[in-house]
VOGU-3710 file (C-alpha; in Angstrom, 3 decimals, decimal comma):
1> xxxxxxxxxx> -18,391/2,811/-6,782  -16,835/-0,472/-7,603  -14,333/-0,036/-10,604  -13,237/-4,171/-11,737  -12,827/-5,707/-15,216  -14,218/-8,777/-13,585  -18,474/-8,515/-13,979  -17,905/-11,227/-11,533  -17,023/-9,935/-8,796  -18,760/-6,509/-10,011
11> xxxxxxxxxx> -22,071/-8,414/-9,078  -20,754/-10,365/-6,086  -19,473/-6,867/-4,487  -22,006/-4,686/-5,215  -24,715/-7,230/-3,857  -22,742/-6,930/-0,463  -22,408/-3,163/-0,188  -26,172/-3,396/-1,033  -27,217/-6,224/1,999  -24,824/-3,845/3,998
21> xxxxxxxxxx> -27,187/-0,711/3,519  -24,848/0,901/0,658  -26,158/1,931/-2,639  -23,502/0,985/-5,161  -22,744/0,640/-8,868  -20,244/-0,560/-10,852  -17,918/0,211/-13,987  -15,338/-2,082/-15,684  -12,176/0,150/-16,518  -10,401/3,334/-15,236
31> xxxxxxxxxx> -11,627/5,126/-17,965  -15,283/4,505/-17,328  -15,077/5,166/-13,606  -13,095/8,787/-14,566  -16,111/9,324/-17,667  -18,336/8,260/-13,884  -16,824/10,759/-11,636  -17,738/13,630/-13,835  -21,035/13,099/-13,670  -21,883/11,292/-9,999
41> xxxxxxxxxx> -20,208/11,979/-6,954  -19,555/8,578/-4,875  -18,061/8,338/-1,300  -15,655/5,477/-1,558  -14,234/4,081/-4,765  -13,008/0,136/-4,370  -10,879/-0,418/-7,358  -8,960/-3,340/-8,685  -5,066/-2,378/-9,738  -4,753/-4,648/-12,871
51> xxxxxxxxxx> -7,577/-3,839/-15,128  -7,272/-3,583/-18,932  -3,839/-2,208/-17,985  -1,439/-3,392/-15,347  -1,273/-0,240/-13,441  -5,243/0,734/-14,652  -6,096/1,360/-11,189  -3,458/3,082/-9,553  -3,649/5,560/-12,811  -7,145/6,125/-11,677
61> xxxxxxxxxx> -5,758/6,631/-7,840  -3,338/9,534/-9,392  -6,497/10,361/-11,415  -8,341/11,032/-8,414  -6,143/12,389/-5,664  -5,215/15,289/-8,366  -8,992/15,810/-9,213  -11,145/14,040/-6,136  -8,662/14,478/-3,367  -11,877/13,999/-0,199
71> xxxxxxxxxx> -12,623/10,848/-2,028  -11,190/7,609/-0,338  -10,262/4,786/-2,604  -9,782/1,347/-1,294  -7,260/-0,708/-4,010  -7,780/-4,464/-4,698  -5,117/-6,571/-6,181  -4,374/-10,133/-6,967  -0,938/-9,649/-7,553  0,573/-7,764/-4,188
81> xxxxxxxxxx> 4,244/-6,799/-4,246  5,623/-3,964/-1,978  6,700/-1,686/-4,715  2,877/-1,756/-5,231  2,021/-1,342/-2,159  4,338/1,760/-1,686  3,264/3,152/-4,933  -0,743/2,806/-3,634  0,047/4,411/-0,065  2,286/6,846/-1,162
91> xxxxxxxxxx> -0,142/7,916/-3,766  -2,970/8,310/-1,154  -4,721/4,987/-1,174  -7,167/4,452/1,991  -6,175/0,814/2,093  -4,950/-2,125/-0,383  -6,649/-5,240/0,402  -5,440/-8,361/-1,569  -7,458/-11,129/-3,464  -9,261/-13,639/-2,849
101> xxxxxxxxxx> -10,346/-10,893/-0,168  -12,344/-11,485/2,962  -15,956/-9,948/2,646  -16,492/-9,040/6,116  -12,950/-7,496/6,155  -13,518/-5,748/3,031  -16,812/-4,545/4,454  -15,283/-3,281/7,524  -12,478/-1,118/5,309  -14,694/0,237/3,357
111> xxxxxxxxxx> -16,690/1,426/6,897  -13,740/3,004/8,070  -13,223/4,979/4,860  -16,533/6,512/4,898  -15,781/7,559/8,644  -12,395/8,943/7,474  -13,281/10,706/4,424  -15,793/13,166/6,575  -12,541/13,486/8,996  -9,415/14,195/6,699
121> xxxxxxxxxx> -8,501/12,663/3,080  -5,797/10,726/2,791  -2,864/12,910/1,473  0,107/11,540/-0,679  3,058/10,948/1,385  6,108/11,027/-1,336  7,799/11,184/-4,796  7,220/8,076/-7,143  8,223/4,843/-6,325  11,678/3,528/-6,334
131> xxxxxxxxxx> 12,438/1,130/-8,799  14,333/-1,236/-7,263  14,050/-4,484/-6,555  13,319/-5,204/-3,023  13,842/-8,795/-2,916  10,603/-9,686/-1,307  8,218/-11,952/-2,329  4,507/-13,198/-1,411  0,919/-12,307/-1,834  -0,269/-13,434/1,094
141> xxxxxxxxxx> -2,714/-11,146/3,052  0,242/-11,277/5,790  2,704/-10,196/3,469  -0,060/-7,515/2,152  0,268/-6,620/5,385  4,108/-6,332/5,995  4,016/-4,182/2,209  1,970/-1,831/3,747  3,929/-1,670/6,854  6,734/-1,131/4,857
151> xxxxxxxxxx> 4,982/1,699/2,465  3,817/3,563/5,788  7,786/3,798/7,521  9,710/4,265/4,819  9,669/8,257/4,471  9,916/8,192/8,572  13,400/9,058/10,174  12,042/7,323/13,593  14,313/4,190/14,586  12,286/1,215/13,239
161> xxxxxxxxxx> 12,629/-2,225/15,193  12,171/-5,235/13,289  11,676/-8,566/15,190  11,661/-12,256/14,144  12,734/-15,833/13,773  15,964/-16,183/12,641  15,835/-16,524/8,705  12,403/-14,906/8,316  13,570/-12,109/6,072  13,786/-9,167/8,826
171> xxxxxxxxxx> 17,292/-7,292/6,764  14,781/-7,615/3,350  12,645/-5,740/5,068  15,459/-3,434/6,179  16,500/-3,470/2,682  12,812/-2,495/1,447  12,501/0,048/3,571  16,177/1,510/2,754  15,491/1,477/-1,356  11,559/3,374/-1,345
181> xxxxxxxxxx> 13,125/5,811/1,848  14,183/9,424/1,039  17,583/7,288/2,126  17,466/4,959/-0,936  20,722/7,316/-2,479  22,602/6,131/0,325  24,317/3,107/0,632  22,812/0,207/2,998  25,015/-1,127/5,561  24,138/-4,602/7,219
191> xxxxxxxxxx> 26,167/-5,470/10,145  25,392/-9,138/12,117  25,205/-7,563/15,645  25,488/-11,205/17,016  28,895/-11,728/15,783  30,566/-8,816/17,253  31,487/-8,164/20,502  29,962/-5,351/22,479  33,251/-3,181/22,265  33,801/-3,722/18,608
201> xxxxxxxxxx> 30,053/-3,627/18,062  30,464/0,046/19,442  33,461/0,783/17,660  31,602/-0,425/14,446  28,541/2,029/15,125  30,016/5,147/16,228  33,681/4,808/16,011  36,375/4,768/18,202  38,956/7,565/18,614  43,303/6,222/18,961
211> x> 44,153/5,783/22,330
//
């Protein structure tokens, strides 16, 4: 089921799923795909977020994790942020692809959530999102990308190593992590490794004792 205000791209995606062997209908709002679901039983919803509300789609996510929870749903947005993209993963999403989305890549997600939903369904991993501000910004598939990255570590207590140029952004993405973490009460600490020595970078760390 294809759930987008957009008839548009209603047509354009439901023509693919059907040249790629799926049958497939569509529905323009949340509340016509949830008025759907009580009647037809579909194996992969592919939803846009920003419908006739803002959050539309990831109100039909909660919708159907609470009522649905072997059905995989693949979120589409135009407008990616990471507090979105934490919000969709945490909530259960499959997978949030962004717009203008690749067909064949599209295609390919929505394979893999018809393999995974006979496996396991995706299970919410956490309490609402934080609210805070995260300080990136982007909605480029490879930020998508680095959203979801973010979404998937942030509840994990594992070490995370964060490489890159200098100046790409790696302590926002420290930060990020930090603020939608079960850690976000906590104060962050950034220390520039680089400007300390290795025997006050120690003492820094862990401490030193007198003497």
């Amino acid at each position: 089921m294809v759930v987008d205000d957009d008839p548009v791209t209603c047509d354009l995606l439901c023509e693919v799923f059907a040249a790629e062997g799926f049958a497939s209908r569509f529905v323009q709002s949340g509340e016509a795909a949830i008025a759907s679901l009580a009647v037809e039983s579909p194996d992969v919803l592919v939803s846009d977020i920003r419908m006739t509300k803002p959050d539309d789609g990831l109100a039909l996510l909660d919708h159907v994790r609470q009522e649905y929870p072997e059905l995989p749903v693949v979120l589409m947005t135009a407008f990616g942020s990471v507090d979105t993209a934490v919000r969709a993963v945490k909530q259960g999403a499959f997978d949030y692809v962004s717009k203008p989305f690749d067909i064949n890549a599209l295609v390919a997600t929505v394979r893999r959530a018809l393999a995974a939903s006979s496996i396991n369904p995706p299970e919410p991993i956490g309490d609402e999102e934080s609210q805070q501000a995260s300080g990136l910004v982007g909605r480029t598939p490879a930020m998508l990308e680095i959203y979801k990255m973010i979404a998937r570590v942030a509840d994990s207590l594992a070490a995370v190593l964060i490489t890159g140029e200098s100046g790409t952004g790696k302590e926002l993405v420290a930060r990020a992590i930090h603020v939608h973490g079960e850690r976000a009460p906590e104060p962050f600490v950034g220390i520039n490794c680089g400007a300390l020595t290795e025997t006050l970078l120690e003492s820094e760390l862990f401490g030193h004792v007198k003497g």
